[in-house]
C-alpha positions in Angstrom: 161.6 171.0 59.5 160.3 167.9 61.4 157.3 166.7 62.5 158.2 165.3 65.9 156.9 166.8 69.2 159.4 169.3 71.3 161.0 166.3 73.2 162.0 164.6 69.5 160.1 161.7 70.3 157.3 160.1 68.5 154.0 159.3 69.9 153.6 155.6 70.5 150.4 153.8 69.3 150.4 152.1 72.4 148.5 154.7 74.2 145.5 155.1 71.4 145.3 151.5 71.2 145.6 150.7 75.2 141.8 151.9 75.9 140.2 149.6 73.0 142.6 146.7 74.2 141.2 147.0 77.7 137.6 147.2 76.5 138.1 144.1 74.8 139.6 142.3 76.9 136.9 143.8 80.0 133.9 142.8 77.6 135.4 138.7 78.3 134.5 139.5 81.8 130.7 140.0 80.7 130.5 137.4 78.7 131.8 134.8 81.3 130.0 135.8 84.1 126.9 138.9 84.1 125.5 137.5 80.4 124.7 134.6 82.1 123.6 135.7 85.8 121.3 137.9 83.8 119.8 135.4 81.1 119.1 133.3 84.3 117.7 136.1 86.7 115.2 137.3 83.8 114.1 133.8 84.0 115.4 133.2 80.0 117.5 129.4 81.0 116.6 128.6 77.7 118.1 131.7 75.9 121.3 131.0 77.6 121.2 127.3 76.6 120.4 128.1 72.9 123.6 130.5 73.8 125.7 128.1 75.2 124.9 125.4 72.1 125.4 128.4 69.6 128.8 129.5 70.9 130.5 126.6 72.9 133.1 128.8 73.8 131.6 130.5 76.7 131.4 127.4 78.7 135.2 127.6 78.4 135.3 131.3 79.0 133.1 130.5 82.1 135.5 127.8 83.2 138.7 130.1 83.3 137.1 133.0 84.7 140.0 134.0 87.3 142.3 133.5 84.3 140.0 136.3 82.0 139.9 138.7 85.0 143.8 138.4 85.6 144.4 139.3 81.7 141.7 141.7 81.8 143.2 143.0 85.3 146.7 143.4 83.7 145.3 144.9 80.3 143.5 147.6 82.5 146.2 148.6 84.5 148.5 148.5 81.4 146.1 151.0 79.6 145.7 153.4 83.1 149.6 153.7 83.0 149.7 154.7 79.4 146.8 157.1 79.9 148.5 158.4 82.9 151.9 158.8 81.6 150.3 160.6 78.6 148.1 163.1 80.5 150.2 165.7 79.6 152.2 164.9 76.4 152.4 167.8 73.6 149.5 168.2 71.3 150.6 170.1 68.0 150.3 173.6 67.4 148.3 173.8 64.4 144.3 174.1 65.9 143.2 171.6 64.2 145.7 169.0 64.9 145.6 170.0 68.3 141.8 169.9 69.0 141.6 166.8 67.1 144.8 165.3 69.5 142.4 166.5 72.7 139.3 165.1 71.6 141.3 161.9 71.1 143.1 162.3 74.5 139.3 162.9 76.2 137.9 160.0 74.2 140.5 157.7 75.2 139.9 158.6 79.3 136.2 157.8 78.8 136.7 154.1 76.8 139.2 153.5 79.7 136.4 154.1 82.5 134.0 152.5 80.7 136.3 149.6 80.3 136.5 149.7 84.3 132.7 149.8 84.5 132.4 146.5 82.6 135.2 144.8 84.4 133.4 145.9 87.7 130.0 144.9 86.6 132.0 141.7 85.5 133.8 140.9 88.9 130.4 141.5 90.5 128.9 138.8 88.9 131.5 136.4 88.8 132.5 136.7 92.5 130.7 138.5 94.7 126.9 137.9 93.9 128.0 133.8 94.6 129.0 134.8 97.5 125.9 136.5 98.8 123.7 133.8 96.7 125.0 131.0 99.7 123.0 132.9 101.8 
């Protein structure tokens, strides 16, 4: 008669969207910070000044770098909540629907951790390879 899962709710786009969110807003955290620190440590300053006078906006990107990793911070932990909180929500019963609901559910976890790789790789350049640079 209905379409709705066991429970009677609905399944939220939040969670499918949640893991793209987080991606895009971990990829800021590489353009701020590592696409730089690598231009420079493979020696191409010039590429990342054509870069800079190309897109202006990285300078400001650059500038408010604790501000991008606190929105990319809070959109991360927003999407690990939802994944979380999802783990184990009802599939349908039709096999079709149901693989297609894992696959989704599997490809979901593995945007979310490679959305934590790039904030990591991110945070590494933006904080902690200054750090060891005043060496």
């Amino acid at each position: 008669m209905s379409d709705l899962p066991k429970g009677g709710e609905r399944p939220g786009t939040w969670p499918a969207l949640s893991p793209w969110l987080a991606l895009f807003a971990s990829s800021g955290t590489l353009i701020c910070c590592a696409l730089p620190a690598l231009l420079v440590a493979v020696g191409a300053g010039a590429a990342l000044s054509s870069l800079v006078s190309a897109v202006p906006g990285i300078v400001w990107v650059s500038e408010y770098k604790a501000e991008v990793f606190a929105f990319a911070g809070l959109m991360l932990v927003a999407s690990g909540v939802a994944q979380w909180r999802n783990r184990f929500a009802p599939c349908p019963v039709d096999p079709a629907l149901r693989d297609a609901c894992l696959r989704t559910r599997k490809a979901s976890a593995r945007i979310y951790l490679a959305s934590l790789a790039v904030y990591a790789v991110g945070g590494w350049f933006a904080f902690v390879q200054p750090f060891f640079q005043a060496f």
